[in-house]
C-alpha positions in Angstrom: -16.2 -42.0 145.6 -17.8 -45.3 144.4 -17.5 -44.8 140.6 -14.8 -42.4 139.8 -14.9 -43.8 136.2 -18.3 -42.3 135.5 -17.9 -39.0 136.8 -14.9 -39.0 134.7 -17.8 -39.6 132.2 -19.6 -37.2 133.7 -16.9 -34.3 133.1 -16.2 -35.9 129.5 -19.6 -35.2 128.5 -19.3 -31.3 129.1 -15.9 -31.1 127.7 -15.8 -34.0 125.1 -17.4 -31.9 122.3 -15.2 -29.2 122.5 -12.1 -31.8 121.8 -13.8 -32.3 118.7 -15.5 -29.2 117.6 -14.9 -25.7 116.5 -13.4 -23.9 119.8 -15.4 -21.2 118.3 -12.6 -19.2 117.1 -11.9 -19.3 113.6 -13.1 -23.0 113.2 -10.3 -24.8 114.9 -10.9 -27.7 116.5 -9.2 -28.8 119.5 -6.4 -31.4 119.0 -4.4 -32.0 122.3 -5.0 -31.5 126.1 -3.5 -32.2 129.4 -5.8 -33.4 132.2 -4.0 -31.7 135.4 -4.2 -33.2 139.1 -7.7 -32.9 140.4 -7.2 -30.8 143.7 -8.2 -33.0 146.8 -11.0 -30.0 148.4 -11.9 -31.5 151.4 -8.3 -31.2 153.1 -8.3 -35.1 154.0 -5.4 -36.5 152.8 -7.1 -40.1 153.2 -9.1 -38.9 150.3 -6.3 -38.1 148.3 -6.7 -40.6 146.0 -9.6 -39.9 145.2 -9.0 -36.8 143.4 -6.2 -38.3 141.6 -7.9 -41.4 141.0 -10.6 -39.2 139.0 -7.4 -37.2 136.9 -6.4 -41.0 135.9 -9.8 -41.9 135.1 -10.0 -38.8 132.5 -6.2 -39.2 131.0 -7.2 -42.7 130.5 -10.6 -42.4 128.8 -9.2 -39.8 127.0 -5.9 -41.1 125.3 -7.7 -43.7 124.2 -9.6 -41.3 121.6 -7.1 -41.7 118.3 -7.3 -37.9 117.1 -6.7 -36.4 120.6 -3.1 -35.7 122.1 -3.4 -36.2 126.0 -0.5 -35.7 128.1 0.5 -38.3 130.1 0.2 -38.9 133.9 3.5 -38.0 134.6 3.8 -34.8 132.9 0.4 -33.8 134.5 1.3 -35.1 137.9 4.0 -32.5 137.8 2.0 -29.4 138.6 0.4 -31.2 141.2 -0.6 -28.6 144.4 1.1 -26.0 142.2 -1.2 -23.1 140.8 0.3 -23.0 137.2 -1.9 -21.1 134.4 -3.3 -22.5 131.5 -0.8 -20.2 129.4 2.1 -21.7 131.2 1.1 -25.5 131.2 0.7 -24.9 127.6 3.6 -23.9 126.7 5.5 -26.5 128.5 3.6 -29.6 127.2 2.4 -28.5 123.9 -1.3 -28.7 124.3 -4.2 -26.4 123.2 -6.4 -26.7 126.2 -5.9 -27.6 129.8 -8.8 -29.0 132.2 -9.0 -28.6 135.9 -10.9 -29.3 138.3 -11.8 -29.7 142.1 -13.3 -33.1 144.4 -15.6 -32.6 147.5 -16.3 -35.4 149.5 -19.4 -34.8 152.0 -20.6 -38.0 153.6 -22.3 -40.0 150.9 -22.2 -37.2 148.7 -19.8 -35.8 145.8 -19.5 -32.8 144.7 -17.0 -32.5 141.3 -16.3 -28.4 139.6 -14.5 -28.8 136.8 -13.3 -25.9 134.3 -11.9 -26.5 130.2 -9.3 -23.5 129.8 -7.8 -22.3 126.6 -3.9 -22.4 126.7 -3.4 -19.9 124.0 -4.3 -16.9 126.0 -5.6 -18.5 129.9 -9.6 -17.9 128.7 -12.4 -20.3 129.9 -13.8 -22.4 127.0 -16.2 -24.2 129.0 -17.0 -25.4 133.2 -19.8 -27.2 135.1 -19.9 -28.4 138.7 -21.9 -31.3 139.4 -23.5 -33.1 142.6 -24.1 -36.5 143.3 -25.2 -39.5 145.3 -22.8 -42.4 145.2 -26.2 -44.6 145.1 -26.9 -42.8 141.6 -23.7 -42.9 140.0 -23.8 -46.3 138.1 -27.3 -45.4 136.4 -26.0 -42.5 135.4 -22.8 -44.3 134.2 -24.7 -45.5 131.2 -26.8 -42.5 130.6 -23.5 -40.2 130.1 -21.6 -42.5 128.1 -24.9 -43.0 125.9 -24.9 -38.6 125.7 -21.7 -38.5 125.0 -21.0 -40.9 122.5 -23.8 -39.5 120.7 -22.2 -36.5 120.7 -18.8 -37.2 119.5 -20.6 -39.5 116.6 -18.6 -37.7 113.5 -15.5 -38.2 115.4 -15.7 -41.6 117.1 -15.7 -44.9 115.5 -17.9 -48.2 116.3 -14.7 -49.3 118.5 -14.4 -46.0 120.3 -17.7 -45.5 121.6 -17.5 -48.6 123.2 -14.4 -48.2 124.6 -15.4 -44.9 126.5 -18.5 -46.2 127.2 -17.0 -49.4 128.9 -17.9 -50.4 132.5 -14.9 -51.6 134.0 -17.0 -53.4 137.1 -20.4 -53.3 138.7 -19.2 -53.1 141.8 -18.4 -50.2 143.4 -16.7 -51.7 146.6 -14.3 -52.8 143.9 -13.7 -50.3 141.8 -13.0 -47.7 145.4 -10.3 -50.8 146.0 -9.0 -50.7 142.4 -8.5 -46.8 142.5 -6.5 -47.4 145.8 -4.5 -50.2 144.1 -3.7 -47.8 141.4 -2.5 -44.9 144.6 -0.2 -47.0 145.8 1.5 -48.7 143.0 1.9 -45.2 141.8 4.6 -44.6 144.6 7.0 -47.7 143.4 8.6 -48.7 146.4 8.7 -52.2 147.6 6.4 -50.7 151.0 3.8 -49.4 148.5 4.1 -51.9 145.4 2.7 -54.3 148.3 -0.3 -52.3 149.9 -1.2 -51.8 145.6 -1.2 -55.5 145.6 -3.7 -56.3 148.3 -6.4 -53.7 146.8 -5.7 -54.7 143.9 -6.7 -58.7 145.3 -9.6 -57.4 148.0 -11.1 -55.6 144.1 -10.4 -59.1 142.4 -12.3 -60.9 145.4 -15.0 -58.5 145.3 -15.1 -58.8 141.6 -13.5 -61.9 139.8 -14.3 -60.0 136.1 -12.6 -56.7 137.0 -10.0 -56.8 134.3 -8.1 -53.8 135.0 -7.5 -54.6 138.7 -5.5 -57.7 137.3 -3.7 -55.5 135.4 -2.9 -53.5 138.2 -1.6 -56.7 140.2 0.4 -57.7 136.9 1.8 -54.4 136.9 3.0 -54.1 141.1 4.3 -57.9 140.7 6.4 -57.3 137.7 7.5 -53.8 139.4 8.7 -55.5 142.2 10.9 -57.8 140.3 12.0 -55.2 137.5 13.4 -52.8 140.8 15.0 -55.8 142.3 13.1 -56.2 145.6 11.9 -59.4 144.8 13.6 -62.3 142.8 12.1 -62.5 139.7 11.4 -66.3 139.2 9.5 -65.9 142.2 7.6 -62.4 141.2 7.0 -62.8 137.2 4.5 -66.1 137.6 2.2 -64.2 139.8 2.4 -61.3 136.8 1.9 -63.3 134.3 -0.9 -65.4 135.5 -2.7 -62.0 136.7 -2.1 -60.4 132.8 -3.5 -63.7 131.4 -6.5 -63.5 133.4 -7.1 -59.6 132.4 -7.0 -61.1 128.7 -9.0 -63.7 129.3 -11.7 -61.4 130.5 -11.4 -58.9 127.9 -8.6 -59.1 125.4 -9.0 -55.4 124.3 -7.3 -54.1 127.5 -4.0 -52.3 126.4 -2.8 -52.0 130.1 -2.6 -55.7 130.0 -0.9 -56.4 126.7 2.0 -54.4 128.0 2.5 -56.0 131.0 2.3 -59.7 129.4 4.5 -57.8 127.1 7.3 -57.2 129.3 7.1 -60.3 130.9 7.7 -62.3 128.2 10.4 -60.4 127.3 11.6 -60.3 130.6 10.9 -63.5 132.3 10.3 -65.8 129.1 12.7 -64.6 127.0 10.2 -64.5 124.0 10.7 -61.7 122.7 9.0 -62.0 119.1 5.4 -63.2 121.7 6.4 -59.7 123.6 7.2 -57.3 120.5 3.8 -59.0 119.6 1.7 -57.8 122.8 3.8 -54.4 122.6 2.3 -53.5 119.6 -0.7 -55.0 120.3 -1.4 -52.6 123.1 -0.1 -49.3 121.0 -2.7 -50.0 118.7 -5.8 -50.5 121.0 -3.9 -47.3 123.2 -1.6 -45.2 120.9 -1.2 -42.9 123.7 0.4 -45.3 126.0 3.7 -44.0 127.6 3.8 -46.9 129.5 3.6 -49.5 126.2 6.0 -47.0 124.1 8.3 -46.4 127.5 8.7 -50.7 128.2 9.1 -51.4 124.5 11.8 -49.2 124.2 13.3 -50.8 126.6 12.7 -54.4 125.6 14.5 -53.4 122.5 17.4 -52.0 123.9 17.4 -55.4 125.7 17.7 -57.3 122.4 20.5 -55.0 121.5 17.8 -53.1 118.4 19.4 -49.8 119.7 17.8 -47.5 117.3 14.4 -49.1 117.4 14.9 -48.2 120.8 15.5 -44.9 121.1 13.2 -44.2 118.7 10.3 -46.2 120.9 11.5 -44.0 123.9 11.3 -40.0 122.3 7.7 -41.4 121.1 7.1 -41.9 124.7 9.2 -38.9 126.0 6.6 -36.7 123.3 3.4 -38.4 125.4 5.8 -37.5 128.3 8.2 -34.6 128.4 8.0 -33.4 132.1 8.8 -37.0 133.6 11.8 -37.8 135.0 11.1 -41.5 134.3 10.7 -40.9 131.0 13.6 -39.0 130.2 16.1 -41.2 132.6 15.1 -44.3 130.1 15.8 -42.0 126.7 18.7 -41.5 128.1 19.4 -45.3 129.1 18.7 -45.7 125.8 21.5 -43.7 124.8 23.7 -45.7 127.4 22.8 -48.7 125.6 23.6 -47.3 122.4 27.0 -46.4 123.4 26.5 -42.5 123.0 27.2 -41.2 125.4 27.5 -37.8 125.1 23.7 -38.0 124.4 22.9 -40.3 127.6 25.0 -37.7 129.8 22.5 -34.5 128.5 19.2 -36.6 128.5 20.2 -37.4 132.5 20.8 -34.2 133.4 17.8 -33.2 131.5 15.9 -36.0 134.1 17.6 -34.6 136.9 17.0 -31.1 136.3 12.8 -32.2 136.9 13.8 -34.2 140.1 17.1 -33.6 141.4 17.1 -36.8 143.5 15.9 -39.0 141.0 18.2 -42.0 141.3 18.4 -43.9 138.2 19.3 -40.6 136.9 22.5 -40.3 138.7 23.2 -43.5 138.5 23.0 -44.0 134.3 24.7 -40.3 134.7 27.3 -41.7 136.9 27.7 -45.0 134.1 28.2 -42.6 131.1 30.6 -40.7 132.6 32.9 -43.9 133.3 32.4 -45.5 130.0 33.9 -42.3 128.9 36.6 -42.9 131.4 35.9 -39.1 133.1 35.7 -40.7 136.6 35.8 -38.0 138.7 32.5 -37.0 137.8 31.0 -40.8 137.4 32.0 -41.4 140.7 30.5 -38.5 142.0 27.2 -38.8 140.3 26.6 -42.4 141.2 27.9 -41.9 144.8 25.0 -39.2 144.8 22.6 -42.3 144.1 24.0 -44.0 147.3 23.3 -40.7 149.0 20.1 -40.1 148.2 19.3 -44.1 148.9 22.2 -45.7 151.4 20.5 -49.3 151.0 19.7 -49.2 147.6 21.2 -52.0 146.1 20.9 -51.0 142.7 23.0 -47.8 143.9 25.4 -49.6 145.9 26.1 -52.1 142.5 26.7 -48.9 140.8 29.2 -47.0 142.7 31.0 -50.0 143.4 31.4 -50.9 139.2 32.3 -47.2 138.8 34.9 -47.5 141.9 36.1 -50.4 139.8 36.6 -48.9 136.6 38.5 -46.2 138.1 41.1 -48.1 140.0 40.1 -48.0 143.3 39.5 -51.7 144.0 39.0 -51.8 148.0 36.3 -49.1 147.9 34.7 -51.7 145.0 35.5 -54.4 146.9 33.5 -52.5 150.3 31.2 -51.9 147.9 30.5 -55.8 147.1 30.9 -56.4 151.4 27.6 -54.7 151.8 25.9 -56.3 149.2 26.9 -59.9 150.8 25.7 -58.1 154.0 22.3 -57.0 152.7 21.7 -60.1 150.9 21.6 -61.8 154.2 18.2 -59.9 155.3 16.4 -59.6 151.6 17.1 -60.5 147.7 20.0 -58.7 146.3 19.9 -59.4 142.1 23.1 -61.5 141.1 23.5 -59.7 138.0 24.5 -56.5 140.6 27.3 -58.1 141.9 28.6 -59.2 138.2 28.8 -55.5 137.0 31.8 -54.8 139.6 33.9 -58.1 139.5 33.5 -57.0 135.6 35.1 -53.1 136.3 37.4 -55.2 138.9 38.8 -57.2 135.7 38.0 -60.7 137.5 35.8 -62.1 134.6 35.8 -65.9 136.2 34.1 -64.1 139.3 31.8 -62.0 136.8 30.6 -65.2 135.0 30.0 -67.2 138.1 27.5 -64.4 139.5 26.2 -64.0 135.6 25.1 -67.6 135.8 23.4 -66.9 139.2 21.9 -64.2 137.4 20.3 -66.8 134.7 18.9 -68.7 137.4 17.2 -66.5 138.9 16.0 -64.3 135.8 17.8 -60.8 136.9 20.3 -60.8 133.7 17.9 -59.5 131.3 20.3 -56.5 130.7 23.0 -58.4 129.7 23.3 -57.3 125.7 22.1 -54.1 126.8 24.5 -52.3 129.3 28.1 -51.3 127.7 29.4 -52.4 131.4 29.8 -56.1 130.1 31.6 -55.5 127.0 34.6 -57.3 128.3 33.3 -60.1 128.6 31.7 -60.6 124.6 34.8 -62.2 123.3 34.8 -65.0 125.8 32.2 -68.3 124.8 30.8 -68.0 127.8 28.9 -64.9 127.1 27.7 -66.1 123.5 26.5 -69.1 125.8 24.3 -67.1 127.6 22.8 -64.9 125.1 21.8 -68.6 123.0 19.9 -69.7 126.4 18.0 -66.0 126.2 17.5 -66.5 122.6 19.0 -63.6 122.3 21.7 -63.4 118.9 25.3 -62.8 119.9 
């Protein structure tokens, strides 16, 4: 409970050479694997983040190995408290072997089974259940990365033994408030982004070098901004000062090259110092779905469609069960202006989680630009459905109410929003999309300008909703502020 990082090690060590070695059946080595949920065995669901703090522990030491595909947390996250076969998660996410395993928390002690199966035909390649002390587990830490590194020697360069042999913190106090950081920011709503943040800071306090729990702060500040809960000239310093300091403690940490990444797209409008820290982090983490999923987007933002898309099925391969994932490819497509292809890769989203709202939403928006309204209304009023105070639903259904005609449903639309925004932030660039649909561009310039000042138009080259508007010098005005060509 103490160090889930090093019995990630600990597992790694039984497994690891298998990854790289014959599987002893006809010489061929293992190539790609997905690390499913580690099943929570004591029953406690206070201890749930335990076991799943140990599954992001492995998926993370183990993407970071250049020659080995891992699937993504997503993807694995999916057969979470289902009892899916080897065979069958195999099939779906195109890996050769699938590893399992069980937690068991006892008082002080921790007991970890875990089990390497073959996805070809559902046989056992290789398990080992283990029993600790939490006093123990930080000597050990050194002693299994030492093992295992050795073992993985004709495999593993200089740089990636000491990557997965890498201490993240010393303190264990810390690292139990990291991993509960990382539970909760996991959820993504404005409750839990919150909660993430004040682990995240009691780690931080606990241990001012813990790198990754900056990272984790960069990441829940610019989330809350990027969903529209917070404004973002209030929420993007915080990030940005928390990303810095991850650098300046270690500069080789991926997670925090993506998030300075996106914020200096997003909030700085620097977008050649952000495509910089993008690739930056997909070179020290070529396996990053979060660097491959944000850069796709950052590019879409800057109006470099196909770079975009391109970025975003590179992240959708790492990826291919989340719903996330295949809601921005097909954003992607929205920004593109094909539509056709945005409509299937939404369904595609909505057919893993059915009340996945940007999904309905972007659905909803490529159905209108396509003027078939019936069905765009009915899509994004499914958002609104599934989220009544969601004001990134509640923009949406009233641009596509708009669009179709119906101009005091668009304009009830907007009445809630001046409502809402009298109890929390409401993003100005939201109300802008339906005076757009509405045809009253003064109106839709005034709240675009709001927008500028308070950092929530970062979409505006990106979204086909504002097209209208690109002949007028007002626009080309903007875009020169954002640095952005017209």
């Amino acid at each position: 409970m103490l160090a889930i990082a090093a019995v990630g090690l600990l597992v790694l060590l039984g497994a690891g050479g298998w990854f790289y070695r014959s599987s002893g059946r006809g010489g061929e080595a293992i190539d790609s694997v997905a690390v499913l949920p580690f099943v929570n065995a004591s029953g406690d669901p206070n201890s749930e983040y335990l076991s799943d703090g140990i599954t992001e522990s492995l998926i993370n030491s183990l993407s970071q190995l250049p020659h080995l595909k891992v699937m993504s947390r997503d993807s694995a996250f999916m057969y979470k408290g289902k009892d899916a076969d080897a065979r069958t998660v195999g099939q779906a996410l195109g890996v050769r072997a699938v590893l399992k395993g069980h937690v068991m928390q006892r008082g002080d002690d921790l007991e970890i089974s875990a089990e390497l199966v073959d996805a070809r035909d559902d046989s056992h390649i290789w398990g080992e259940q283990y029993s600790r002390k939490a006093a123990d587990i930080f000597a050990l830490q050194g002693d299994l990365a030492k093992d295992m590194t050795s073992m993985l020697r004709m495999r593993l360069t200089g740089a990636d033994e000491k990557r997965m042999a890498k201490s993240y913190t010393v303190n264990p106090e810390a690292y139990q408030d990291f991993l509960k950081g990382r539970y909760w920011l996991g959820k993504r709503t404005e409750e839990t982004l919150n909660k993430g943040i004040e682990y995240f800071q009691q780690a931080i306090d606990k241990d001012p070098a813990h790198f990754l729990a900056y990272a984790g702060l960069a990441d829940s500040y610019s989330m809350l901004a990027n969903f529209g809960f917070v404004p973002p000239n209030k929420a993007y310093p915080k990030a940005k000062e928390a990303a810095l300091k991850a650098l300046e403690t270690d500069d080789s940490v991926a997670e925090a090259h993506t998030s300075l990444g996106f914020i200096k797209m997003a909030y700085d409008w620097d977008w050649t110092g952000g495509e910089r820290e993008f690739q930056r982090a997909i070179e020290l983490n070529p396996n990053s779905v979060t660097a491959h999923q944000l850069y796709g987007l950052a590019l879409a933002v800057e109006g470099r469609f196909e770079e975009s898309i391109n970025e975003l099925k590179r992240a959708l391969e790492l990826d291919p069960l989340s719903p996330s994932i295949n809601s921005a490819l097909g954003t992607g497509f929205l920004c593109a202006q094909q539509y056709d292809q945005a409509i299937e890769q939404e369904q595609k989203a909505l057919d893993l989680d059915a009340n996945f709202l940007p999904a309905h939403l972007f659905l909803g928006w490529s159905y209108v630009q396509k003027s078939i309204y019936k069905e765009g209304i009915a899509a994004t009023e499914k958002a609104v459905a599934i989220s009544p105070n969601s004001t990134l639903a509640l923009s949406g259904l009233g641009y596509a109410y708009a669009r179709s005609g119906r101009r005091a449903d668009a304009q009830k639309m907007l009445d809630q929003l001046d409502e809402i925004s009298k109890q929390k932030y409401v993003p100005a660039m939201y109300r802008a999309w339906t005076y757009v649909g509405l045809g009253e561009k003064d109106k839709a310039f005034e709240w675009l300008e709001k927008s500028y000042e308070d950092r929530s138009i970062l979409t505006i080259k990106a979204y086909g909703v504002l097209t209208p508007l690109r002949s007028d010098p007002r626009f080309a005005d903007l875009l020169r502020r954002m640095n952005l060509q017209p």
